[in-house]
C-alpha positions in Angstrom: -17.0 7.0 14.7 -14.6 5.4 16.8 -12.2 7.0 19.7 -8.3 7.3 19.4 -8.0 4.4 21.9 -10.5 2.2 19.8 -8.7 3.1 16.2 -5.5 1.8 18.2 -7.4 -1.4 19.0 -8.9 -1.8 15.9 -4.9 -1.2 14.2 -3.7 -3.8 17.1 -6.3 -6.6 16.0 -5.5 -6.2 11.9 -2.2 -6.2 12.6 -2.6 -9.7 14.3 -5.0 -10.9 11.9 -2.9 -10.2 9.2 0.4 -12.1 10.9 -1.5 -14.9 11.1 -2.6 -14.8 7.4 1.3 -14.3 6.8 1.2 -10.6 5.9 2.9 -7.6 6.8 2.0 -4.3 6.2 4.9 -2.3 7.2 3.3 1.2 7.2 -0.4 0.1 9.1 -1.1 2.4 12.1 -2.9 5.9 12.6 -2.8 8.6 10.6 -2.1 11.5 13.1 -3.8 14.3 11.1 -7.5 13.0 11.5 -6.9 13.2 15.0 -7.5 16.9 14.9 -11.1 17.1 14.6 -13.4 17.6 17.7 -13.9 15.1 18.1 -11.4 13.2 17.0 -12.0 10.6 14.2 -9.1 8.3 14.0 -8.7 6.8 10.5 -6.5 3.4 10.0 -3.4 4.4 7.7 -2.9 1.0 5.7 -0.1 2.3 4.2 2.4 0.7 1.6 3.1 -2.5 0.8 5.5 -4.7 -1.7 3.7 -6.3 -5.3 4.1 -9.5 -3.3 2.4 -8.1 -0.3 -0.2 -6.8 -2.2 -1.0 -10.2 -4.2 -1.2 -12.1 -0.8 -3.4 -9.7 0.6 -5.8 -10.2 -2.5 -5.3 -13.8 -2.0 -6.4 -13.9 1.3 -9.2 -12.2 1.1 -12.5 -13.8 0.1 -14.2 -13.7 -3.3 -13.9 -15.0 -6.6 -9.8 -15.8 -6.8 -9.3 -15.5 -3.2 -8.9 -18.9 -0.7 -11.7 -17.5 1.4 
């Protein structure tokens, strides 16, 4: 369990990581309603992405298929 300013790192760090694999994922931040638990558990909101987006992100990752 992870505090609001740690989930915003943690969003800050994917986001980069993903830019450098080539990948945007528009919607990726906090989801607001999690915050309203005491305490607070933050959850990363990965949100939407293209088909295209979605296919790179598979590719990325590693595992049978993926360049990883």
């Amino acid at each position: 369990m992870g505090t609001v300013e740690d989930a915003k790192e943690a969003v800050a760090e994917l986001r980069a990581a993903l830019e450098r694999a080539g990948i945007r994922l528009p919607s990726l931040g906090l989801d607001p309603v999690t915050w309203a638990a005491e305490p607070p558990r933050p959850l990363v909101e990965l949100g939407r992405c293209t088909v295209e987006t979605a296919r790179r992100l598979a590719a990325a990752l590693p595992g049978e298929g993926g360049r990883g």
